[in-house]
N, C-alpha and C positions, 0 to 999 in steps of 0.2 A: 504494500500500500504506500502510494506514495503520500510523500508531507506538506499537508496542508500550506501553500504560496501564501507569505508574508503579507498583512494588510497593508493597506497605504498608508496608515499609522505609522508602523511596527520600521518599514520602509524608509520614514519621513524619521525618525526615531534615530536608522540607524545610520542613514547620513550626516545628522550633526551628530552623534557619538562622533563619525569618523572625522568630519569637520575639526570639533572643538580639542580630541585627542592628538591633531598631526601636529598643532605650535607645540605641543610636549615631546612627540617624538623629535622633532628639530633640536631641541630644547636638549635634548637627551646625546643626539652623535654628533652635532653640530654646536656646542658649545659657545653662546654668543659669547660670553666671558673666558676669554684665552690668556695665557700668561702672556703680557704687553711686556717686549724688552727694553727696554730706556734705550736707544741710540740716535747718539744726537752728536755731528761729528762738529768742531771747530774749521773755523774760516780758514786757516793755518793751516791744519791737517788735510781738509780738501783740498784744498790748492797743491797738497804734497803728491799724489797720484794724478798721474793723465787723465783728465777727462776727453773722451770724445764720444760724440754724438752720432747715430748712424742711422741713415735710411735708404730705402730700395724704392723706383720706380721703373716704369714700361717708357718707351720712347711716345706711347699715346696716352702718358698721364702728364706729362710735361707742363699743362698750363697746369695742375694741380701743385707740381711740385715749388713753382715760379710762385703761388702765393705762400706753400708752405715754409720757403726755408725761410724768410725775414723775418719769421717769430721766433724760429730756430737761433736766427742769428742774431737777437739782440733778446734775448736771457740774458737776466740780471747772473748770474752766474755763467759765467761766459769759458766756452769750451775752450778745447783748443785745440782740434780740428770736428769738422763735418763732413763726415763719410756721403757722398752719396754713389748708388750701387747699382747699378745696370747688369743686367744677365746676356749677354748676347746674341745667347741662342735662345729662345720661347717659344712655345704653344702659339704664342702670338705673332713669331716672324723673329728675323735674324736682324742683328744689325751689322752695317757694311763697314769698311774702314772709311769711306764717303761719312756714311750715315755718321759714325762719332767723331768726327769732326766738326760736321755740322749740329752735334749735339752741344759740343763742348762749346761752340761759339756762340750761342744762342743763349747755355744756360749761365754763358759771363755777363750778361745785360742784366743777371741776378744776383752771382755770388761775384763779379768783378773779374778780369782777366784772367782765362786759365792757360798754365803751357805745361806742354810736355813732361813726364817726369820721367828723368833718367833710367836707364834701365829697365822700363815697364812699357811694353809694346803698344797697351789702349791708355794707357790712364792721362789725367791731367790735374794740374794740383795749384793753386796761390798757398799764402799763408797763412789762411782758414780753411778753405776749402778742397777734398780730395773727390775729384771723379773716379771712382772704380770700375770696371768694364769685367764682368765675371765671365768663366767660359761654361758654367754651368746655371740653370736656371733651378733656384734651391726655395722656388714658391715663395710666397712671403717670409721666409724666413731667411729669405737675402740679404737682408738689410741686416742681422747680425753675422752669417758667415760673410760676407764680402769684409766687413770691419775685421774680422778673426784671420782675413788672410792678409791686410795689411797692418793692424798693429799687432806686433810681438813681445811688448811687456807684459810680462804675466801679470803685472799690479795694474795695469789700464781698467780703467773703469769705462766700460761703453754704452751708453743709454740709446736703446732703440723706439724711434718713435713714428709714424708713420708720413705718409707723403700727402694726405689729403685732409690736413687737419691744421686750423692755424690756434698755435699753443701760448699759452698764457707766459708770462716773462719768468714768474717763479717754478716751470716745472723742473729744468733742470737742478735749481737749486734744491727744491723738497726731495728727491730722487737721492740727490747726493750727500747732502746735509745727515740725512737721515739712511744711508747707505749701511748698514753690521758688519762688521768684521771680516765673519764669515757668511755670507749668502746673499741671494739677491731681492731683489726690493722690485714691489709696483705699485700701482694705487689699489690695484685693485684683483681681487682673488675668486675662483670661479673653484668649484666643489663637486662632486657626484656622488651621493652618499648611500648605501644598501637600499634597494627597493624602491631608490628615485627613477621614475622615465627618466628619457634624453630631456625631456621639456623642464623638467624639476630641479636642474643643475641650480647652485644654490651660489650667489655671486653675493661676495660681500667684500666691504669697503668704501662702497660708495660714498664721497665723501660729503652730499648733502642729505644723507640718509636722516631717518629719525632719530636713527641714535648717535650719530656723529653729533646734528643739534643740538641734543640731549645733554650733553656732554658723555657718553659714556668713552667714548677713545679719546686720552689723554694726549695732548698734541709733541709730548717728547717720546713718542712710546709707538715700536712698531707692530706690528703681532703676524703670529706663524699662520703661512697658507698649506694647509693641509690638501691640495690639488694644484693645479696650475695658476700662472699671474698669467693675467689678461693686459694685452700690449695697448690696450685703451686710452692710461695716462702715460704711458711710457714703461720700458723694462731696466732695470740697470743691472749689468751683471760684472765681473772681472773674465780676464780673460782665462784666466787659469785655470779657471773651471772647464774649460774644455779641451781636450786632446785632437787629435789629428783626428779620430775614430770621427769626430763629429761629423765631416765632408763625406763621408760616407753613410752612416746613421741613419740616415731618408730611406735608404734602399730596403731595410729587414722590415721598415714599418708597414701597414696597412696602407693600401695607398692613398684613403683619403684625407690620412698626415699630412701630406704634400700640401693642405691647403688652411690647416689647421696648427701653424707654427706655434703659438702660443701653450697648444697640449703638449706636443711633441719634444721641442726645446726643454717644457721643467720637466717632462716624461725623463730625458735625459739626465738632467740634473737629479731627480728624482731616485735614478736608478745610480747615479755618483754618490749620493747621499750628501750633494750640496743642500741646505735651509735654502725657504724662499716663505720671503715675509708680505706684507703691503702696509702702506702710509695712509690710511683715507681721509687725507687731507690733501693729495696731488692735485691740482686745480683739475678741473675737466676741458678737454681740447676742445675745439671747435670745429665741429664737422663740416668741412663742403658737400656738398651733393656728390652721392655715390656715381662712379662711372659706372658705364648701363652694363659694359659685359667684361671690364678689368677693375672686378673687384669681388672683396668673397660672395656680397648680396647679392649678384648678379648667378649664385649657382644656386640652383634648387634642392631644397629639402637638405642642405651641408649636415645641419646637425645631426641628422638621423643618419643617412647616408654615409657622412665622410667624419664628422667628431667623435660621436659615439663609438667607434669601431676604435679608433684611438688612443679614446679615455679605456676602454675597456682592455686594450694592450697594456696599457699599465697598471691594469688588476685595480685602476679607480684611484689611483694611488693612494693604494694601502687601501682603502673603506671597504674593500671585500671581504 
């Protein structure tokens, strides 16, 4: 005999049970209250490590990047150099040795004269600014290996930030100011916790949050991201954290890694057993209009499709 079907009551009932029970389970694996580290670097001590700043563009995002580097470039914390990272070869077409020429000449009516740099077959470089010309196309996650294959101090600090966003003057500063010891820092941290869908990813940090408001994160105080930083306010990593393995790396993962750098990158770090914290105080960038088909919005259903497969490669990091 079968069991008597739930009234519309019983039903109604047992949807807010589940309702009013899930802020307790959050409550429960996701700890809004995390141990805050104090790191808060001196003017002095920053300025003792390289800073540079790195970004990746397509030769058809160009007018995106002509608005974005001049926020770039007058950070009250001021770099000292600006990567930017061309792939050669793309999904989207090759570039000629015609073509980055007429690249480099173009994008000096933005960053000021560029020439030649020694020894380097594509590249171009003034005394801020370095063009990088890559021979492989490493998806958005260009904009940190293209920086990894041109600076070689292990102590360089490189904050990756994107090309289509114009950024407030204190991001570098809050990035680096607030930089630990050991691990890397964003504004913002993105989660996947036991018995979340892909839609339930649980992003915190947000710095005009309720609880940010609130006061509950103390503005000298970083806290542990238990999943991936999200390249939204910027990443800042050192370089020492990565080995040569990394240029290779892309190739074991799931292939729709390739478009999801943010998992994949702390997925690595993750599996080094580097820390990686967030500040949710890093100002928020300012989006331009998304390009229609060079850019991640532009692919359909990524998170289910190409994230998830991902996050799930690194077993959720750790939440399984």
């Amino acid at each position: 005999q079968c069991a008597p079907m739930p009234t519309l009551r019983q039903r109604k009932l047992m949807l807010a049970a589940l309702v009013l029970s899930f802020p307790l389970y959050l409550w429960l694996i996701i700890p809004l209250y995390r141990p805050h580290v104090k790191s808060v670097t001196s003017e002095s001590k920053a300025n003792s490590s390289r800073l540079v700043v790195s970004v990746s563009t397509l030769s058809g995002r160009m007018d995106f990047l002509r608005r974005s580097l001049p926020s770039i470039a007058k950070q009250a914390l001021r770099p000292d150099r600006i990567i930017v990272n061309l792939p050669l070869y793309t999904r989207f077409g090759n570039i000629t040795a015609a073509d980055i020429e007429t690249l480099a000449i173009a994008l000096g009516s933005t960053t000021g004269p560029l020439k030649k740099v020694k020894g380097k077959p594509h590249d171009y470089a003034n005394e801020l600014f370095y063009l990088h010309f890559l021979e492989r196309d490493f998806g958005p996650a260009t904009k940190l290996l293209g920086a990894l294959q041109v600076e070689k101090d292990p102590e360089t600090i490189v904050i990756t930030l994107d090309d289509d966003c114009e950024y407030s003057q204190e991001v570098v500063g809050a990035l680096r100011y607030h930089m630990p010891a050991e691990g890397c820092l964003s504004g913002l941290c993105q989660e996947l916790p036991p018995l979340m869908p892909i839609h339930g990813m649980v992003t915190l940090g947000f710095p005009h949050g309720i609880l940010a408001k609130a006061g509950w994160y103390v503005k000298d105080r970083i806290i542990p991201c238990y999943g991936w930083l999200m390249g939204y306010t910027g990443i800042a990593y050192r370089v020492r954290y990565f080995g040569e393995d990394i240029f290779e790396y892309l190739r074991q993962l799931p292939s729709g890694c390739f478009f999801h750098d943010d998992v994949w990158l702390s997925g690595y770090l993750y599996k080094k057993g580097v820390a990686r914290y967030y500040y949710p105080f890093v100002p928020d960038p300012m989006h331009f209009m998304k390009h229609p088909n060079m850019s991640i919005n532009s692919i359909s259903d990524t998170q289910s499709r190409h994230q998830l497969p991902c996050v799930e490669y690194f077993d959720r990091f750790g939440w399984n």
